[in-house]
C-alpha positions in Angstrom: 14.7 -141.9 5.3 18.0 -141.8 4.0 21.0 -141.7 6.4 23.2 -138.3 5.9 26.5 -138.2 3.8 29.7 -138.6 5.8 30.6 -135.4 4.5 27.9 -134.0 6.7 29.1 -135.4 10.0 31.2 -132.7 12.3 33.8 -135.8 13.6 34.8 -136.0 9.3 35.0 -132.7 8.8 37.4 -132.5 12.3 39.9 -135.0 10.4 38.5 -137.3 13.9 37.2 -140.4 11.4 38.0 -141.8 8.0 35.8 -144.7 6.3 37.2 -147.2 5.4 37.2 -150.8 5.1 38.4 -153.0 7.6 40.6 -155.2 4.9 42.3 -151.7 3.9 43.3 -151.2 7.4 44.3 -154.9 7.7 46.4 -154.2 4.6 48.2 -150.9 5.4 48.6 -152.5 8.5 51.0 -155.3 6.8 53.6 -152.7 6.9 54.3 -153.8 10.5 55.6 -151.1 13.2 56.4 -148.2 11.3 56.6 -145.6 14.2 59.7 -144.1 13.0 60.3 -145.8 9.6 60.9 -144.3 5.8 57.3 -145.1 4.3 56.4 -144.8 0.6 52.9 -145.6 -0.5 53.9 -146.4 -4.1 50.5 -146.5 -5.5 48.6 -144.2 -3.2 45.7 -142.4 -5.3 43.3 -140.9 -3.3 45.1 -141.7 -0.2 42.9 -144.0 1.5 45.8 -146.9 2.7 48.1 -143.3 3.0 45.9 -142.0 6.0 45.2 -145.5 7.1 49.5 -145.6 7.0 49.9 -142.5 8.5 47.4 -143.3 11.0 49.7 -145.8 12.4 52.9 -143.8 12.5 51.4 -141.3 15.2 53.1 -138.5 13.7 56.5 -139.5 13.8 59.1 -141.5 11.1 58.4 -139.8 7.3 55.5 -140.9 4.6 56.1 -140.4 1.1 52.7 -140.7 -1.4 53.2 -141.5 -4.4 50.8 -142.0 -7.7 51.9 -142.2 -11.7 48.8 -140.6 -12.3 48.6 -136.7 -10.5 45.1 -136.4 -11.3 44.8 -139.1 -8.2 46.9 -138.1 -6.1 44.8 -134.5 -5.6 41.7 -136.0 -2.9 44.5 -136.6 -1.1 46.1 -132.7 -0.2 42.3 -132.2 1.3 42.4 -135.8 3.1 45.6 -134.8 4.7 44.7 -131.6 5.3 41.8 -132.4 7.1 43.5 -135.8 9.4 46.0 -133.4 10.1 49.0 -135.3 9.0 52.2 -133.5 9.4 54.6 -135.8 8.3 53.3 -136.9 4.9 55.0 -135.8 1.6 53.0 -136.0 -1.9 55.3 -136.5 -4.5 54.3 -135.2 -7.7 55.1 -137.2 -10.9 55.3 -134.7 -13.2 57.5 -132.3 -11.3 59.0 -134.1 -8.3 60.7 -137.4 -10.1 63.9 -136.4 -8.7 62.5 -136.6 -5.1 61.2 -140.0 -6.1 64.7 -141.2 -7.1 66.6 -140.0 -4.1 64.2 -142.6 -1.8 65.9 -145.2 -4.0 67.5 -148.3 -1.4 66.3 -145.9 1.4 62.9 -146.9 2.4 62.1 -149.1 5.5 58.6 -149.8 3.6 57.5 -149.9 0.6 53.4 -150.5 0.4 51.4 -151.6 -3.2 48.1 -151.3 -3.0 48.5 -152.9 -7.0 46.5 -151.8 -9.4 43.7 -154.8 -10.0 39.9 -156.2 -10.9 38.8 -154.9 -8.0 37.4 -158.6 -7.6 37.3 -158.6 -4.2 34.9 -156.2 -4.6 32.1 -157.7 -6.2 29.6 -157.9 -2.8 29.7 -154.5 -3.0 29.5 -154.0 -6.8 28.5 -157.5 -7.9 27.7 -155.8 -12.2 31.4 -155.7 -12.7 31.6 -159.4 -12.4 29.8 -159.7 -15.4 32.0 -156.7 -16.7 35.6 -158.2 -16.1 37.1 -159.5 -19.7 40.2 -161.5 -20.1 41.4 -158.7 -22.0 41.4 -156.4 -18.7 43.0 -158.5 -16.5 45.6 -159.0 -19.4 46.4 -155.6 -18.8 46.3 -155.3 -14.9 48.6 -158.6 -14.6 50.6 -156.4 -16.7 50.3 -153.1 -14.9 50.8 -155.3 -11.2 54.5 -156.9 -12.7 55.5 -153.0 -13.8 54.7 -151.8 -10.3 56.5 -154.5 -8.6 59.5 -154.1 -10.5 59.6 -150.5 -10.2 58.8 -150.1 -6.7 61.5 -152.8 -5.2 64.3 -150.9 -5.7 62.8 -148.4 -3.2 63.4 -150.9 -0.4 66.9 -150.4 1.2 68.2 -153.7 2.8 65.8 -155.6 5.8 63.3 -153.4 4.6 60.1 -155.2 3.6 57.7 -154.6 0.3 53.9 -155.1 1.0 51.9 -156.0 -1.7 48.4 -155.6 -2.1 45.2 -156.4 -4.2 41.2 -156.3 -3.9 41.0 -159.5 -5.7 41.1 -163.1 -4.8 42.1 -164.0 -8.1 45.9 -166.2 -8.3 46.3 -164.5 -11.9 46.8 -161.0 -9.8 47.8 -162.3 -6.5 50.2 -165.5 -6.1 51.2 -165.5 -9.5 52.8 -162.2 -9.7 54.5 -162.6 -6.4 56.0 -166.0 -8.0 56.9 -164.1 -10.8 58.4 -161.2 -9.3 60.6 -163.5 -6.8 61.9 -165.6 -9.9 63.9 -162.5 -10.9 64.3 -160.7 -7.9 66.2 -163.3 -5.9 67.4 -160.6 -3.2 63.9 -160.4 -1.6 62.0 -163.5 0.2 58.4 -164.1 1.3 57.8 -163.4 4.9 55.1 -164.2 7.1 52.7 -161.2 6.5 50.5 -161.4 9.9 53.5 -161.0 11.8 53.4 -157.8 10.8 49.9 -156.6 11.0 50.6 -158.0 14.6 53.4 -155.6 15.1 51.6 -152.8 14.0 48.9 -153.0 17.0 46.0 -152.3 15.2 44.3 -155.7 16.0 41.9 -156.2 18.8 42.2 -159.2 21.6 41.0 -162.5 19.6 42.0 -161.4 15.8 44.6 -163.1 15.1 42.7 -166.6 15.7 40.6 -165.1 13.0 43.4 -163.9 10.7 45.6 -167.1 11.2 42.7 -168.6 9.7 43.6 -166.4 6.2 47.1 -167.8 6.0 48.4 -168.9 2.7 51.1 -172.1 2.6 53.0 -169.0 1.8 52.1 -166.8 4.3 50.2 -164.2 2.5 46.8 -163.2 3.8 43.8 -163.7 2.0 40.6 -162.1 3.5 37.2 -162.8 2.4 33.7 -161.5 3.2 32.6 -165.0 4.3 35.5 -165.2 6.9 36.7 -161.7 7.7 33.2 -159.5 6.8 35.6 -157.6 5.0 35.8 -157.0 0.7 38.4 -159.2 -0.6 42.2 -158.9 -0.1 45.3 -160.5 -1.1 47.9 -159.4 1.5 51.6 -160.4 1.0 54.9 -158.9 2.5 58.6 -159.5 1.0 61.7 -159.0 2.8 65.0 -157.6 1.0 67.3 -159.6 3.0 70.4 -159.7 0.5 72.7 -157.8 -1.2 71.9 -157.9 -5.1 75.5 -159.6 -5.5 75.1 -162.3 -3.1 71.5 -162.8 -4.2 72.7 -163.1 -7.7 75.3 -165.2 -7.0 72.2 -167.6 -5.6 70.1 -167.4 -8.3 72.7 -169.2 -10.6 73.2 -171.7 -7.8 69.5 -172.3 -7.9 69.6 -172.2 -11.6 72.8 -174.6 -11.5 71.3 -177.0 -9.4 67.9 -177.3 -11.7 69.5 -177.2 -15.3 69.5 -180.6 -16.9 72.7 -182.7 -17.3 74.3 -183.1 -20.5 
């Protein structure tokens, strides 16, 4: 007998339970203690990581959703609807891009949940394995460097800038951050379990487990072998600098490494 949709059960129809990964919560909760923070879910789609965002803010501080695509964003006025979030804004990219650019340098966060392969995925969906083409993650590497570019000057100074995939793959995960930071010289890798710590959502023993996910870098990489979850790539940057004294380090740094005459 086959068990009965979610859509079926009263507590997801109250707005009383979402499902959801555990390495989506893990990830949302990467933006740290938020309680009263400026929050914009750059990439937000159907709003999965937004709820799971909103979920930990208890109603108070302001989320902003936001999607290039509208057509995504529109599972998530029902979703919101029915969790009964009150302090969410959905901004439209057809008709609300000057709401996006007045959260410019103002956000506390600023979450990615990056377009990817979705190769994390594959215990779930192991076909697309055999579907994945250089070509395609040619085009996601491509998409993941425009959406960290765009979204980082959203983050207003001491703010922090998660950044998310599904995938385990370096080409999508350790790569672009290495990238991004080579021309973004304001913002530095931080340690991104210290902030899922903050956030509270972890039970007592955890963080033994998570530790155990820790990049050299400090980026989180979950796996269904060690965390039972899909696969996730979880890194959080801190803009800790002005652009001009960050600049004025980045031709230090490229001082120091040119060659001699």
């Amino acid at each position: 007998e086959r068990p009965p949709a979610v859509t079926v059960i009263p507590a997801f129809n109250r707005g009383w339970v979402e499902v959801q990964d555990l390495g989506s919560q893990i990830a949302a909760a990467a933006a740290g203690e938020i309680g009263r923070a400026q929050v914009l879910d750059y990439c937000a789609g159907g709003g999965g990581k937004t709820l799971a965002l909103a979920s930990l803010m208890r109603g108070a501080g302001q989320l902003y959703a936001y999607d290039d695509d509208a057509r995504r964003l529109q599972p998530l006025y029902e979703r919101a609807r029915r969790a009964g979030v009150r302090n969410l804004q959905i901004i439209n990219p057809s008709t609300d891009k000057a709401a996006l650019a007045a959260l410019e340098a103002r956000m506390d966060v600023v979450f990615i949940d990056a377009p990817c392969t979705g190769a994390g995925t594959w215990r779930r969906h192991p076909d697309t394995k055999w579907r994945l083409s250089p070509q395609q993650l040619d085009r996601r590497i491509e998409e993941q460097d425009e959406v960290l570019r765009d979204a980082a000057r959203f983050v207003k100074p001491g703010g922090r800038l998660v950044y998310a995939t599904c995938s385990f793959l370096m080409e999508e995960n350790e790569d672009r951050l290495a990238a991004f930071l080579l021309g973004h010289p304001a913002f530095v890798e931080t340690r991104a379990l210290d902030a899922v710590l903050a956030s509270g959502l972890l039970v007592e023993g955890a963080h033994e487990a998570l530790a155990r996910c820790e990049t050299p870098n400090g980026a989180l990489r979950l796996t269904p072998s060690r965390t039972r979850t899909d696969g996730f790539f979880i890194a959080t940057l801190e803009r800790r600098q002005t652009e001009k004294t960050a600049a004025a380090r980045s031709m230090n740094q490229n001082a120091a490494t040119a060659p001699s005459a």
